[in-house]
C-alpha positions in Angstrom: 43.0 -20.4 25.5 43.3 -23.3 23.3 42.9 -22.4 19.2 42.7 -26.1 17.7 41.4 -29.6 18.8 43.3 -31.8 21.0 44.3 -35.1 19.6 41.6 -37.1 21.3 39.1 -34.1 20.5 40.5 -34.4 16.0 39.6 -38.2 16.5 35.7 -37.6 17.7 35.1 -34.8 14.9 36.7 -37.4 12.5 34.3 -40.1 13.6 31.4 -37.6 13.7 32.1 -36.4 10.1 32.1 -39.5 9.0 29.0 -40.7 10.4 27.6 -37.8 8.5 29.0 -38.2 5.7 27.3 -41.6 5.6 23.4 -40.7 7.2 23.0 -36.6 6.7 21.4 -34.9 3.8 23.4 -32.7 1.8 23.2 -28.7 1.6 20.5 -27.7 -1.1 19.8 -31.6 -1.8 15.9 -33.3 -1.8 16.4 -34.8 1.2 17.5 -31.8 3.1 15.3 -30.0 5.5 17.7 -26.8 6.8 15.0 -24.2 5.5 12.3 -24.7 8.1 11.8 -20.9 8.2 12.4 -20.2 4.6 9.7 -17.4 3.3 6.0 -18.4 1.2 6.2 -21.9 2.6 3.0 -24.0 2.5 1.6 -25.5 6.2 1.9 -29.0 4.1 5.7 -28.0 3.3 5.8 -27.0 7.3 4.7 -30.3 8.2 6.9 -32.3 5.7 10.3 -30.3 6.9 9.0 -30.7 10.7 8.7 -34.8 10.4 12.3 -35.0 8.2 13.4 -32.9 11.2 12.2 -35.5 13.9 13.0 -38.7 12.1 16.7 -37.3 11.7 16.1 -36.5 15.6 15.1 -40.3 16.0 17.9 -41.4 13.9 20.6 -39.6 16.1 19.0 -40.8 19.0 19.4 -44.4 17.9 23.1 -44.2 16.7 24.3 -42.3 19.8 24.5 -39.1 18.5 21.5 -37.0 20.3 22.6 -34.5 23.4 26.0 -36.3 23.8 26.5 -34.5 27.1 23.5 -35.5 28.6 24.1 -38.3 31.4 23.9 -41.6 30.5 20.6 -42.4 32.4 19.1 -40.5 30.2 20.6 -41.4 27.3 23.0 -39.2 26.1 26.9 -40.7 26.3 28.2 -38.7 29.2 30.4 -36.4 26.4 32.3 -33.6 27.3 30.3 -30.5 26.2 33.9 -29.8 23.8 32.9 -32.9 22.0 28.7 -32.1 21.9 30.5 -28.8 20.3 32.4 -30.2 18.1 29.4 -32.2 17.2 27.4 -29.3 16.4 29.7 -27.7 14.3 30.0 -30.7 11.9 26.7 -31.3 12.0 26.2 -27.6 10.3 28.2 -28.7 7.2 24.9 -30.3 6.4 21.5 -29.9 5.4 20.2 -30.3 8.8 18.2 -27.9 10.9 17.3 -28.5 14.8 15.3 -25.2 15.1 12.4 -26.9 15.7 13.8 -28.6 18.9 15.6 -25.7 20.3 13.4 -24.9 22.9 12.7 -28.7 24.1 16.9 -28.9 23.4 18.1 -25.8 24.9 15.9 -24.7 27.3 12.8 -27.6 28.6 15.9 -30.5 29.2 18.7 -28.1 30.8 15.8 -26.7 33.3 14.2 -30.1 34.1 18.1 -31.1 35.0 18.4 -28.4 37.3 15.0 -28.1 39.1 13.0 -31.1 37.7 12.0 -34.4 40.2 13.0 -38.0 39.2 9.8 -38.5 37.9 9.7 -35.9 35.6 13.0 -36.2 34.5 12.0 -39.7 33.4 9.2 -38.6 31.9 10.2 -35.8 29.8 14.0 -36.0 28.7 14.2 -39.6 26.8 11.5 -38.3 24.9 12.8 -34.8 24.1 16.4 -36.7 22.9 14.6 -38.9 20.3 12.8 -36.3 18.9 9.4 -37.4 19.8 8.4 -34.4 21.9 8.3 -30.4 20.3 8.3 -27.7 22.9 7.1 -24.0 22.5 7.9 -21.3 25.0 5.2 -20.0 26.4 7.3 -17.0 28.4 6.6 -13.4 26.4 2.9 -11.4 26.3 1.8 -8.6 24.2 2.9 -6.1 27.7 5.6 -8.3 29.1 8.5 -8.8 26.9 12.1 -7.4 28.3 10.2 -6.6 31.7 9.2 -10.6 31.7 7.9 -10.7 35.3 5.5 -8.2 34.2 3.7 -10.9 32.9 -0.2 -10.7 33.4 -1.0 -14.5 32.3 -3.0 -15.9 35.8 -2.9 -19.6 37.1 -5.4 -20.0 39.6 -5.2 -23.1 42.2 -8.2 -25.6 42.1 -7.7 -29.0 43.9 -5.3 -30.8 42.1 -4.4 -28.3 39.1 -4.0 -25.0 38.1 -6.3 -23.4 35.5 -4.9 -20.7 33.7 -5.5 -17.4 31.6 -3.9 -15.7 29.6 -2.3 -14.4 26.2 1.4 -15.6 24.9 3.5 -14.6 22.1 6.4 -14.7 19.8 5.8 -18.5 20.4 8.3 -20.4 17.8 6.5 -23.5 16.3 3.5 -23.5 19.3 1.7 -24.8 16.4 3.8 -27.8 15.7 4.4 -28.4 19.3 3.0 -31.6 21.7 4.5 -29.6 25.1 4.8 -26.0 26.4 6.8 -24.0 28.8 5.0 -21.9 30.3 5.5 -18.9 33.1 2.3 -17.5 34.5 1.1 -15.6 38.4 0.2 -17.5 41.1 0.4 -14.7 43.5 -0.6 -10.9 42.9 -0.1 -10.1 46.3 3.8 -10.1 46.4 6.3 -8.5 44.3 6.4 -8.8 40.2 9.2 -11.7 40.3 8.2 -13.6 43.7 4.3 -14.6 42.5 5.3 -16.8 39.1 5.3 -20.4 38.6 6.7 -22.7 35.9 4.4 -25.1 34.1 4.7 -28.0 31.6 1.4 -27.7 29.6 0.4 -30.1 26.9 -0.2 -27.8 23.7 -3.3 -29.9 22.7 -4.9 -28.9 26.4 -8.8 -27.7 26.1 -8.9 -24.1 25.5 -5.2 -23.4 24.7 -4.8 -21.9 21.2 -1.6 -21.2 19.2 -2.3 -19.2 16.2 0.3 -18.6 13.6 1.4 -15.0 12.9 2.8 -14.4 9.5 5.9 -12.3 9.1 7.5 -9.8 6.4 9.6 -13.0 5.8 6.9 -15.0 4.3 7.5 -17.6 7.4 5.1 -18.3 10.0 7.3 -19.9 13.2 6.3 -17.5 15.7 2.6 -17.6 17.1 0.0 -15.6 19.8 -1.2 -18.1 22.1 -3.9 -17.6 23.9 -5.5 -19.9 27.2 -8.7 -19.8 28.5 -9.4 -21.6 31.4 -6.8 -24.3 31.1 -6.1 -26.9 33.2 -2.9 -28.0 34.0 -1.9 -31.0 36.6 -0.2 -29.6 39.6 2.2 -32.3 38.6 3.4 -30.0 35.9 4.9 -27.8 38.3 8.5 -27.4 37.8 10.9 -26.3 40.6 8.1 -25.2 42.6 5.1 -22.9 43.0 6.6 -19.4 43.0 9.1 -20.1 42.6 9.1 -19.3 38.5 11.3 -16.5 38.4 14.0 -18.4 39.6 13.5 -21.5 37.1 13.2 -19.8 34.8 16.3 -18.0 34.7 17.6 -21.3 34.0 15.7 -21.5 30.8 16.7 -17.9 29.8 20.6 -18.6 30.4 20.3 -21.4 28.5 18.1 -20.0 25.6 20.8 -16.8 25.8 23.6 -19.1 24.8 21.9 -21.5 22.2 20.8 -18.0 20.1 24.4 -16.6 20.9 25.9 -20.1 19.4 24.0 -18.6 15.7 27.1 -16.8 14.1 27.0 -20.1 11.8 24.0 -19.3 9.8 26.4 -16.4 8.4 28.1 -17.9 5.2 30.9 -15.7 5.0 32.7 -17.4 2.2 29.0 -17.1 0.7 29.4 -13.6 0.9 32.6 -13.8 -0.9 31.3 -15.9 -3.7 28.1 -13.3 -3.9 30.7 -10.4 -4.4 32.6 -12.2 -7.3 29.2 -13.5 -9.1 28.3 -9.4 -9.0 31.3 -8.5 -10.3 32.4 -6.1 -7.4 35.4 -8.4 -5.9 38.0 -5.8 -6.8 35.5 -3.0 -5.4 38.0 -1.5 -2.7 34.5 -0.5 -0.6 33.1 -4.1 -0.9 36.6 -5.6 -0.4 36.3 -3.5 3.0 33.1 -5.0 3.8 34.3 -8.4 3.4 37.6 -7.7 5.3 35.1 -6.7 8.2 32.6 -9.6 8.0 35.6 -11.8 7.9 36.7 -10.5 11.2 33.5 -10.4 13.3 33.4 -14.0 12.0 37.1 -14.7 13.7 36.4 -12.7 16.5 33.1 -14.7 17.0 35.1 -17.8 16.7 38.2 -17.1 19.0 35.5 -15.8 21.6 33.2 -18.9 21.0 36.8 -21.0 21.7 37.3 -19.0 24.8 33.8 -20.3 26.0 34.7 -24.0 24.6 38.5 -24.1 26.8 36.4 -23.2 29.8 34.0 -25.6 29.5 36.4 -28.1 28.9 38.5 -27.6 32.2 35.2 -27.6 33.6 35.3 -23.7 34.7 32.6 -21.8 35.0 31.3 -19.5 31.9 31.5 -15.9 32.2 30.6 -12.6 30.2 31.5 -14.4 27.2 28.4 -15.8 26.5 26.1 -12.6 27.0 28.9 -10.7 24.5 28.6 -13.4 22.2 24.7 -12.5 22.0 25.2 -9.2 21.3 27.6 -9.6 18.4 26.2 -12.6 17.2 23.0 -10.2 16.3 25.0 -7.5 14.9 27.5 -9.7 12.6 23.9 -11.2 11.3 22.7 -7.9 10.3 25.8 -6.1 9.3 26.8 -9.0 7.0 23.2 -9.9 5.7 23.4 -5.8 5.3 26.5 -6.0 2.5 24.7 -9.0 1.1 21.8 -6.9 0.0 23.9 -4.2 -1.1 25.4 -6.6 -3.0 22.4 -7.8 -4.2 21.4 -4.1 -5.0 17.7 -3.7 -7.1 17.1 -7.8 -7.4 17.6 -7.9 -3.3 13.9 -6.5 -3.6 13.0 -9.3 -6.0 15.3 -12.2 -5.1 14.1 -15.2 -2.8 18.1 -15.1 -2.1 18.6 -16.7 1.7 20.8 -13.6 2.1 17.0 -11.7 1.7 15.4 -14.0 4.3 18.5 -13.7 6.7 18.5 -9.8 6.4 14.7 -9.4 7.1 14.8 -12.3 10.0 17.9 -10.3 12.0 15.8 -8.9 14.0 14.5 -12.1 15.0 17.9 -12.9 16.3 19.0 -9.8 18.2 15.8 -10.1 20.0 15.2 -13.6 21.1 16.7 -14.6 24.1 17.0 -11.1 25.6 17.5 -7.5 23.5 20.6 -6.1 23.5 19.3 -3.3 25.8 18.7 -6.0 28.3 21.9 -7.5 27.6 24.3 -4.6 28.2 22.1 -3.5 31.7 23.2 -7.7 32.2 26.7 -7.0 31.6 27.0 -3.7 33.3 25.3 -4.4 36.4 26.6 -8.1 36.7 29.8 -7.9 35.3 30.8 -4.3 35.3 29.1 -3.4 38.6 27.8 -0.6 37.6 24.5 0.4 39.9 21.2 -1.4 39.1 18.5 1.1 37.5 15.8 2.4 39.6 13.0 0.5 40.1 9.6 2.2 40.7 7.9 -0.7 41.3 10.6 -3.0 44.0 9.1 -4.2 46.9 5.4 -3.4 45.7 3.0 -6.4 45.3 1.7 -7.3 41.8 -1.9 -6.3 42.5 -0.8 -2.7 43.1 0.9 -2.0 39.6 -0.7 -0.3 37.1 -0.5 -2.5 34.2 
């Protein structure tokens, strides 16, 4: 395992920092738009945070900066994924949020790469890189959640397009987004995971409607979408009809590692700071706490470099990135945890970000696949431990009770 940069790998974070340096906002400045999910935002401070986030989406784009790794016919500069990385990292020092993007980022372009046609490769992915495209994931229902292909959401064939209904949720920025990705049935009368097909929808569509929920965090990302009767061209088909579960799997892997990549919104030399401003630095019991938030950090990191060497020798990832998810989720709670204890009576009264990170944790262990899920991943996948019984295997959809 490699622990540091290699010489040609220090020169492209020293050109990226500078370019930085030079075009990104700073932490905490005006111009800075790294609290799109801050708490008691306005819809107008939504919208303002949303276009800073695509124009500095547009401006990477235009300097040669936007999805590195992506091929060059698409635009990206054929990077390594070390140097897209490395990228990323810097990029964090700043005031800079891509949250908006991360499903059109991390889960619409690596799918179209693996099961999209020429055509709608060309259509979609220049776009998506220069920010000009927001997509919402339109997987989850109010009964399908960890048992996804559960899902109840029907897509009918007529002629040349599908029409589709349904209810979505947990759908991050649906609202602000122009594109969807959306899983739904096209055949009840096979098993749960063989009768789904992957859709682009366009979010403005007649009939679809993404409704806002508010959370305990004051923030409003996630919505319920509902569709009734919508129409979407069978050209919007990705990877084949019914052949959903499969594409989408692609989506998930990818949406797995992007949430497992978080351990950075965890300031742990914030935490430090927070301790000395309370006067509890010398505490032996919060000195403790900070020793162990310190070493989930380096144990993130190390494990994080494990996954980077591999990618670099062009190996192929293993458990590493499921792990990561897991941790990643508990290093966010148990360190947002200390922050509030920190914090003690004001945490209740504070607009802190340590407040809004410990009430959003959950938000993170969940997305991209619970830890439940997770560790039956790792144990029947990795481990090879049996697969639980399944009641319904083998049984076509129509025959469930659901």
């Amino acid at each position: 395992m490699d622990f540091g940069d290699t010489p040609a790998e220090a020169a492209f974070r020293a050109e990226a920092r500078a370019w930085l340096e030079a075009h990104a906002p700073v932490k905490g400045s005006p111009e800075a738009f790294d609290k799109m999910s801050s708490p008691g935002r306005s819809a107008e401070e939504e919208r303002d945070l949303a276009a800073r986030a695509r124009a500095w989406q547009a401006q990477l784009a235009a300097d040669g900066w936007a999805c590195l790794d992506w091929p060059q016919e698409y635009g990206g500069r054929g990077a390594s994924t070390v140097e897209a990385i490395i990228f990323d990292e810097e990029q964090g020092r700043f005031g800079v949020s891509m949250s908006i993007f991360m499903a059109a980022l991390s889960m619409a372009a690596p799918t179209l790469m693996a099961w999209g046609t020429d055509e709608q490769k060309q259509r979609f992915l220049k776009p998506i890189r220069r920010g000009e495209i927001v997509f919402a994931q339109l997987f989850s229902e109010p009964n399908a959640g960890s048992d996804l292909a559960g899902l109840q959401a029907r897509a009918v064939e007529d002629g040349d397009e599908f029409v589709v209904n349904g209810q979505k949720v947990w759908n991050s920025y649906a609202h602000l987004a122009e594109w969807g990705i959306l899983l739904a049935r096209t055949n009840s009368d096979v098993p749960k995971h063989q009768g789904l097909t992957y859709f682009f929808v366009k979010m403005d569509s007649e009939g679809l409607d993404p409704r806002p929920l508010r959370q305990m965090t004051g923030g409003a990302e996630f919505n319920e979408t509902f569709l009734d009767n919508v129409r979407i061209p069978k050209e919007n088909v990705i990877g084949g009809v019914n052949n959903g579960w499969a594409v989408a799997q692609t989506t998930l892997n990818s949406e797995r590692a992007a949430v497992g990549a978080q351990s950075s919104v965890v300031d742990v030399d914030g935490l430090v700071d927070l301790a000395r401003r309370q006067g509890q630095g010398d505490d032996p019991a919060v000195r403790q706490a900070l020793a162990e938030a310190w070493i989930r950090s380096e144990v993130l990191r190390y494990l994080g470099m494990r996954v980077y060497t591999a990618l670099s020798q062009g190996t192929e990832i293993g458990p590493e990135a499921s792990i990561m998810k897991i941790l990643t989720g508990d290093h966010i709670r148990d360190t947002s945890q200390a922050a509030m204890e920190l914090l003690g009576p004001d945490g209740m009264l504070s607009d802190d970000s340590w407040v809004s990170l410990m009430i959003s944790h959950f938000a993170h262990k969940i997305g991209g696949g619970t830890p439940e899920i997770q560790r039956n991943v790792i144990g029947e996948r990795i481990l090879g431990l049996p697969r639980e019984p399944r009641a319904d295997k083998g049984i076509p959809f129509r025959e469930l009770k659901v």
